[in-house]
C-alpha positions as CSV (number, residue, x, y, z in Angstrom):
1,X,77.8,25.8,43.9
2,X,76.9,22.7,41.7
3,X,78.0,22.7,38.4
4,X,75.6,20.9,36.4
5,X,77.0,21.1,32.5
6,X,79.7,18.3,32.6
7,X,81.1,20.4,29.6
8,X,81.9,23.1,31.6
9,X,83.5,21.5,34.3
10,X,85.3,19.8,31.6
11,X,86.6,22.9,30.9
12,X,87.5,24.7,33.8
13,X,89.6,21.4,34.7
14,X,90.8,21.0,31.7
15,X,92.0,24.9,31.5
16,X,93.8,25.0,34.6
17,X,97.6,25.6,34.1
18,X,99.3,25.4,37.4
19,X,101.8,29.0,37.0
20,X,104.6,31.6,38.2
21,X,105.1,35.4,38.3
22,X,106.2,38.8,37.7
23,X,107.0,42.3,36.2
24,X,109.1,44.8,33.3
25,X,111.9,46.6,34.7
26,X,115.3,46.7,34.1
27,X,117.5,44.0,36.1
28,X,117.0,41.8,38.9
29,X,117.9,43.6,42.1
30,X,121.4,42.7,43.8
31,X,121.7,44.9,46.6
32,X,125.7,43.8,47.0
33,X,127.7,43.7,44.5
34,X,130.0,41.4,46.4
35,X,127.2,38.9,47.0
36,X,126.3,36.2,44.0
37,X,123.0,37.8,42.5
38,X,121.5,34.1,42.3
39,X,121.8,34.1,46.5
40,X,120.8,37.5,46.8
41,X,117.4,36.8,45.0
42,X,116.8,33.3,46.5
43,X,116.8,35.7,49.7
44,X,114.9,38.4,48.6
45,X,112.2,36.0,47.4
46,X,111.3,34.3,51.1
47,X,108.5,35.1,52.4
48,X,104.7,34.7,51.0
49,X,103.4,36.0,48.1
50,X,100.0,35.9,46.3
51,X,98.3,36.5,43.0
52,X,95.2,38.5,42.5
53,X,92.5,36.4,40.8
54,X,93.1,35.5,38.0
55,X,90.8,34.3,35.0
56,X,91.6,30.7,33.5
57,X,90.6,29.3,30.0
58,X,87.7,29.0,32.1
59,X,86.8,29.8,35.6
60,X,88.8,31.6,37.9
61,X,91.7,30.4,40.4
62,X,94.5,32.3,42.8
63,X,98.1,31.6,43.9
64,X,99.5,31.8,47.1
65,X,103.3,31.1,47.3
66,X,105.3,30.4,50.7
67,X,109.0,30.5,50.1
68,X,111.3,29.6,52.8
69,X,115.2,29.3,51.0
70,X,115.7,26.4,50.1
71,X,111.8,25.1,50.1
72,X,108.8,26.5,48.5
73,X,105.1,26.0,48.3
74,X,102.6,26.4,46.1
75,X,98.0,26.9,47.0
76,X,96.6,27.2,43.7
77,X,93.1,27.4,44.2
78,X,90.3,27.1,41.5
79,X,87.5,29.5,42.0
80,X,84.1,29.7,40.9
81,X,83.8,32.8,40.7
82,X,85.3,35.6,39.3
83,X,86.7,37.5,42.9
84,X,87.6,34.2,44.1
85,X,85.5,33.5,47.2
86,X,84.0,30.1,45.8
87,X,87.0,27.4,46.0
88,X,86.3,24.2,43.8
89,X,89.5,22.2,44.5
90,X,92.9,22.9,45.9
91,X,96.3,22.1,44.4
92,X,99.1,22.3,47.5
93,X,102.7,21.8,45.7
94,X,105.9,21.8,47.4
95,X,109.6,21.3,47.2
96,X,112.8,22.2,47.3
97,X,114.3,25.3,44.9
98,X,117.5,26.5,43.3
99,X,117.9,29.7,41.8
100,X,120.9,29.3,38.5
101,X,122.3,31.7,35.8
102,X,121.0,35.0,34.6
103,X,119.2,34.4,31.7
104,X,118.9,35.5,27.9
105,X,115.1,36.2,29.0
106,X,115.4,40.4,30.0
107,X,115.2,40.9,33.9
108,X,114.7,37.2,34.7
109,X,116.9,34.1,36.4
110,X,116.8,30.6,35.5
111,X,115.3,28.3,38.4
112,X,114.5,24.7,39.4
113,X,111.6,23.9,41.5
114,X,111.8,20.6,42.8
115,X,108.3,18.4,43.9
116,X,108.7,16.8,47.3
117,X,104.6,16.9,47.9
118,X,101.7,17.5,45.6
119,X,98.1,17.2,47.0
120,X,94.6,17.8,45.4
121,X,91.8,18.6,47.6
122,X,88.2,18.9,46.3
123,X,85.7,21.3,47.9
124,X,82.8,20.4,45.8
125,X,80.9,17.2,44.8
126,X,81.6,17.6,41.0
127,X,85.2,17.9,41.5
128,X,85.4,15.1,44.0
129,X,83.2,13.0,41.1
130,X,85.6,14.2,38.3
131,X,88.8,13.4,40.2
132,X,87.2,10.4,40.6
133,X,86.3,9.2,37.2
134,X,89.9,10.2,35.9
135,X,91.9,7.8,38.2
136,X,93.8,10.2,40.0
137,X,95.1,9.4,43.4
138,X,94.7,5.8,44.4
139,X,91.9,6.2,47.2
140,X,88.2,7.2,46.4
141,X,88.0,11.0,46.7
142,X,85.8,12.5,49.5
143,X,85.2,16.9,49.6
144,X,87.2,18.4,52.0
145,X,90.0,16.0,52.5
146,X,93.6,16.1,50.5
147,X,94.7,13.4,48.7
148,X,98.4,12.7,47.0
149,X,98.7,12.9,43.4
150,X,102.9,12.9,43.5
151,X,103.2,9.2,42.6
152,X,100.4,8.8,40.5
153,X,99.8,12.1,38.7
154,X,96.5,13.6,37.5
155,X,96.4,14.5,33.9
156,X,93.1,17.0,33.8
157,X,95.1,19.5,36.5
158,X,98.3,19.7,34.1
159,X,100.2,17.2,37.1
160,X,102.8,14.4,36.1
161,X,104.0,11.6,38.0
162,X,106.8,12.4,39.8
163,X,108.7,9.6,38.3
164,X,108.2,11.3,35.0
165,X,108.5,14.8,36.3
166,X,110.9,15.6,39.2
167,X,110.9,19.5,38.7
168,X,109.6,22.4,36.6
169,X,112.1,24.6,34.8
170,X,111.4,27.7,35.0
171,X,112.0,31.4,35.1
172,X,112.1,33.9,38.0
173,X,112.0,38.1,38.3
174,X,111.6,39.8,40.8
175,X,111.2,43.7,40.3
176,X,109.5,46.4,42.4
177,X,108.2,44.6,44.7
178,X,106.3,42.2,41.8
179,X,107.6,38.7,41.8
180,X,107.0,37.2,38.3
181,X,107.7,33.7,37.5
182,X,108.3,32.3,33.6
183,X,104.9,31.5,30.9
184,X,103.5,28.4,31.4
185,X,103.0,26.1,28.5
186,X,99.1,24.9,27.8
187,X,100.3,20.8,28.2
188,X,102.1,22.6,31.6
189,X,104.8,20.9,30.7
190,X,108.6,22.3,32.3
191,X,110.1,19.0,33.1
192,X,113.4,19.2,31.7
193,X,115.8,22.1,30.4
194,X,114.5,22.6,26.7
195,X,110.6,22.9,28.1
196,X,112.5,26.1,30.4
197,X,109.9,29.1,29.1
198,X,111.3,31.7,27.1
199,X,108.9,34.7,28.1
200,X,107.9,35.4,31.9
201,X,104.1,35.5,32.6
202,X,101.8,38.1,32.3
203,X,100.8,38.2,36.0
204,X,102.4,38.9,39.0
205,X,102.6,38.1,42.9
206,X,102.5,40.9,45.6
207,X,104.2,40.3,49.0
208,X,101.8,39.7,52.0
């Protein structure tokens, strides 16, 4: 696929808000009440999870979560197309986790997601040309083949510098099976306490 309207690419970069999870039942499981409900769910969360496809302010991408207690990460691919078979450019984020209090947000937990690793990879020749001309990374960009953004950041895909941004604050639920993380702001912003989202999302994950 070749994306010829620079204005639409524009946009699908631009529009891309790296998220989180979840569902609307009652309250986070703890299967003991003898066991702190912040362990339990950190345990009941290992394992991978993935989104359905999921439309952006414009294009399409999916999630696909690996969580390993302590360590998690993130595949957020942009799609093309709107059953996600047609991957533009890959965002591969990981880090340590910690899972805190209950909070005023119904059914949810407050969590910290640390960044050890971000990488961008793009799959097409626009991408690779747009990643380019924005100054992220600091090597030329070539399709297929991952590049860090950690140090440097890359403002059109919502990522900070890690000096900047150590960790996203965020929400996490995880009801009937559904595993729902907190709204992400448009500037994807989450780097300290008071930018901690006050809703969860409107999507969920599934377990795989």
């Amino acid at each position: 696929m070749h994306i010829t309207n620079s204005k639409t690419l524009q946009a699908l970069i631009f529009g891309i808000v790296i998220p989180a999870c979840g569902s609307n039942s009652s309250k986070p499981a703890t299967p003991d009440a003898h066991v702190d409900p912040a362990i339990a769910l950190a345990q009941d969360m290992s394992g991978r999870w993935s989104s359905s496809c999921l439309p952006q302010t414009s294009g399409f991408a999916k999630l696909d979560f690996q969580i390993d207690t302590p360590s998690w990460q993130l595949d957020y691919v942009v799609h093309g197309n709107a059953d996600c078979t047609f991957p533009l450019a890959t965002v591969a984020i990981e880090g340590p986790f910690e899972i805190g209090d209950a909070s005023a947000v119904p059914n949810a937990y407050e969590a910290v997601f640390g960044f050890r690793s971000k990488t961008i990879t793009p799959h097409v020749e626009d991408l690779r040309d747009t990643l380019q001309a924005m100054s992220c990374g600091s090597e030329d960009w070539v399709v297929g083949e991952s590049q860090s953004v950690l140090e440097s950041g890359c403002a059109g895909f919502g990522q900070y510098p890690v000096g900047d941004c150590a960790s996203d604050y965020d929400l996490v639920s995880l009801q009937n099976g559904q595993l729902q993380f907190g709204a992400r702001p448009q500037d994807n912003n989450m780097c300290t306490p008071d930018k901690r989202p006050t809703a969860l999302a409107d999507f969920t994950l599934t377990r795989q």
